[in-house]
N, C-alpha and C positions, 0 to 999 in steps of 0.2 A: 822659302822659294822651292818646294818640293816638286821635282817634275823640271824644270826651267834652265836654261842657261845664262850665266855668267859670264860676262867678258871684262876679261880687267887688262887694260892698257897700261905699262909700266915699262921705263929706258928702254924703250924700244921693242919690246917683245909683247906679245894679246898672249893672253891665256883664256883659256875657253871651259869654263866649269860647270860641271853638268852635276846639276844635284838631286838624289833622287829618283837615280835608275832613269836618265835618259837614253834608253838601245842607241841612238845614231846620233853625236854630237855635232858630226859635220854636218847636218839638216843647218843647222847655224851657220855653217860658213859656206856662202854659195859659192860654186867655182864658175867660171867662166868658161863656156865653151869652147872648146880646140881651135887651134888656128884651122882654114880650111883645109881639106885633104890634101890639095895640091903641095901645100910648103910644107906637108909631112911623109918622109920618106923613111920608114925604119932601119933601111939599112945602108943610109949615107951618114955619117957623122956632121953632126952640123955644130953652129957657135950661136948663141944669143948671149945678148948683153942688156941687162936692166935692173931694177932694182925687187933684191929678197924682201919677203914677208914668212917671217916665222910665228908660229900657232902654234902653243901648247893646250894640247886637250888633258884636261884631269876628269876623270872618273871613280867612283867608288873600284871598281876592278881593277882598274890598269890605266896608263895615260900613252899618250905619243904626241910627237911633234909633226907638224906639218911644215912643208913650205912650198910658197909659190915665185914665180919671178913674174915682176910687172913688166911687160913690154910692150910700149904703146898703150894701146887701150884692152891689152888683153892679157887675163891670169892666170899662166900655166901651171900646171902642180908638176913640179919637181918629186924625182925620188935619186937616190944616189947610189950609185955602184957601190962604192965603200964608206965609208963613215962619214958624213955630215960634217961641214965647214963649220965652225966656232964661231959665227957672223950673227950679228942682231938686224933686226926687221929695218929697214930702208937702206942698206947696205948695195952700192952699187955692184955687180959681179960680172963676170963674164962666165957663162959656163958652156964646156962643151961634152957633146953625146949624140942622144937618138932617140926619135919619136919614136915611144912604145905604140900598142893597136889601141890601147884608151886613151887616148890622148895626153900621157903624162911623159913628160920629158926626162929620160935616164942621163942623168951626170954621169959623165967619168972624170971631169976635171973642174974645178972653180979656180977663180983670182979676181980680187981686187979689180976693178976698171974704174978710169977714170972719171969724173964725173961728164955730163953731158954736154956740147958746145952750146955756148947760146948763139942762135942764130933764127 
């Protein structure tokens, strides 16, 4: 599979393997575009609550994790002030922070949230 990506699905975590010197492994993982500009304020702390998707990418060089939260119908990529929560992919969360200028959502804090009401 020289050149291609790999996605392996397993207890809850994708890994994303790139064989073959693929330069950009996230060309694989499409992201969703930012919520619109109005409900992103960089410098108000805000709260979302939805369900984690974590992404391991492996490479001949180097690997990293990714994550996003689902919210509604849209996928924002997370990154974290400090160390990344120990959470597998569909894990509900609450997290709070701040819409960086690319649309990625700065964690300062996560926890556990409840699951969602049905109604």
């Amino acid at each position: 599979m020289a050149g291609g990506l790999l996605l392996v699905a397993r207890l809850g975590l994708v890994a994303v393997v790139c064989a073959g010197g693929c330069g950009h492994a996230e060309r694989g993982v499409p992201a969703e575009p930012p919520p619109a500009a109005s409900s992103q304020q960089p410098e108000v702390e805000s709260v979302l609550e939805g369900d984690l998707e974590v992404i391991v990418e492996d490479s001949e060089p180097t690997s990293r994790v990714l994550y996003f939260l689902h919210v509604d119908d849209r996928r924002i990529p997370l990154r974290f002030s400090g160390d990344p929560p120990d959470l597998l992919t569909g894990a509900r969360v609450r997290v709070s922070g701040r819409w960086d200028a690319d649309g990625t959502f700065v964690v300062t804090s996560v926890e556990a949230a409840p699951p969602p009401q049905a109604g």
